[in-house]
FIVO-38566 format. One line per field, with one value per residue (C-alpha): residue number from 1; residue in one letter; x, y, z. Coordinates in Angstrom, 1 decimal. Layout:
REM residues N
resi = (NUM|...)
resn = (a|...)
u = (X|...)
v = (Y|...)
w = (Z|...)
***
This chain:
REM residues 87
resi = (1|2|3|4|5|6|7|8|9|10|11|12|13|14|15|16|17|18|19|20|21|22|23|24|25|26|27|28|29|30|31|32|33|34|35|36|37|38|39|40|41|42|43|44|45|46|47|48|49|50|51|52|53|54|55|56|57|58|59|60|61|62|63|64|65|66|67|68|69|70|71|72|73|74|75|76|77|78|79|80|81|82|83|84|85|86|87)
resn = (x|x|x|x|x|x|x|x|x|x|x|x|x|x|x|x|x|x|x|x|x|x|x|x|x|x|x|x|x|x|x|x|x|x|x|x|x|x|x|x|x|x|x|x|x|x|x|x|x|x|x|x|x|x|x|x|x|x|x|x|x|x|x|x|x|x|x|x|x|x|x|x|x|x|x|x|x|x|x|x|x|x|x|x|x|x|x)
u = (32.2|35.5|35.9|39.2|40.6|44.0|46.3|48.2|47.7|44.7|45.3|46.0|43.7|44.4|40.1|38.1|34.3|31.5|28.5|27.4|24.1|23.3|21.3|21.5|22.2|23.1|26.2|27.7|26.9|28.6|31.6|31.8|31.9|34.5|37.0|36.4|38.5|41.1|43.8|44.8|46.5|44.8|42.8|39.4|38.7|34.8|32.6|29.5|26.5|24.5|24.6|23.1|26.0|28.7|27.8|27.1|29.6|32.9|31.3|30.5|33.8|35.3|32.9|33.8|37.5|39.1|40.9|39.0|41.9|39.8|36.6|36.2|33.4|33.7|31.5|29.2|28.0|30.2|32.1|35.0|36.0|39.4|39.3|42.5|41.2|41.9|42.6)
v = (-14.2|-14.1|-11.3|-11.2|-8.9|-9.9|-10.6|-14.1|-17.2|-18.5|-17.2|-20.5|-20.9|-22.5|-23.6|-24.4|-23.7|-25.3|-22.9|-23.6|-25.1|-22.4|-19.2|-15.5|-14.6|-18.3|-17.8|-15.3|-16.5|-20.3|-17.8|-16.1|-19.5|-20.7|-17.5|-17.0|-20.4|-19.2|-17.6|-13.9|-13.5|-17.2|-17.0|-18.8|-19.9|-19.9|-20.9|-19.7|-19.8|-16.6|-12.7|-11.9|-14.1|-13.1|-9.5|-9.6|-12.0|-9.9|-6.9|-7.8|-9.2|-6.0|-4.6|-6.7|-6.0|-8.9|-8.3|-9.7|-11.0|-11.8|-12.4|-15.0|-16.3|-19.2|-19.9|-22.3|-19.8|-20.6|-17.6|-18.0|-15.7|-15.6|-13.7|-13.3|-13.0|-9.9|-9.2)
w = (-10.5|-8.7|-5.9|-3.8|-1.4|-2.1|-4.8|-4.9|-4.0|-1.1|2.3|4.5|7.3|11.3|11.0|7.7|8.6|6.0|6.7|3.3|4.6|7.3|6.9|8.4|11.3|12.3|10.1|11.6|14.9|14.3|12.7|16.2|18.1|16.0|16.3|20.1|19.7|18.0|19.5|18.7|14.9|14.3|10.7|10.5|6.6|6.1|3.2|2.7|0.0|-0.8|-1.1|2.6|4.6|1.7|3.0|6.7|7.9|6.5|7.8|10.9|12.0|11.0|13.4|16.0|15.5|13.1|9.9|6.7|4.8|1.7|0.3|-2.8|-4.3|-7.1|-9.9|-8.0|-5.1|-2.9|-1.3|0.9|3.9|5.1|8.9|11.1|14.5|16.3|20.2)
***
């Protein structure tokens, strides 16, 4: 199953994170880390593999004020969240 928030082609990414091996709440934590290193309008790219980090990592960086460009997830798992990092 394919979801997307957008519609074209992949959203290009300043930072690819491979949190494919990590578990809740560490993935949203190592996802924090990586966009307080970014710099404002920056977008961090981050794969991820199962439904409670596909679910709580978008949400939670909208709750903490970035923009969740979109949300894919390819046949093997593997879901992909594209974040531009806000103020």
């Amino acid at each position: 199953m394919r979801t997307s928030l957008h519609a074209g082609p992949a959203v290009q990414s300043d930072l690819e994170l491979d949190l494919t091996a990590e578990m809740c709440p560490m993935t949203y934590v190592r996802t924090r880390l990586a966009l307080d290193k970014l710099a404002p309008g920056r977008v961090l790219a981050v794969r991820l593999r199962g439904e409670e980090p596909a679910r709580n990592v978008p949400r939670t960086a909208a709750e903490q004020g970035h923009e969740v460009l979109a949300v894919e997830t390819a046949a093997d798992g593997v879901t992909r969240v594209a974040i531009r990092r806000g103020r």
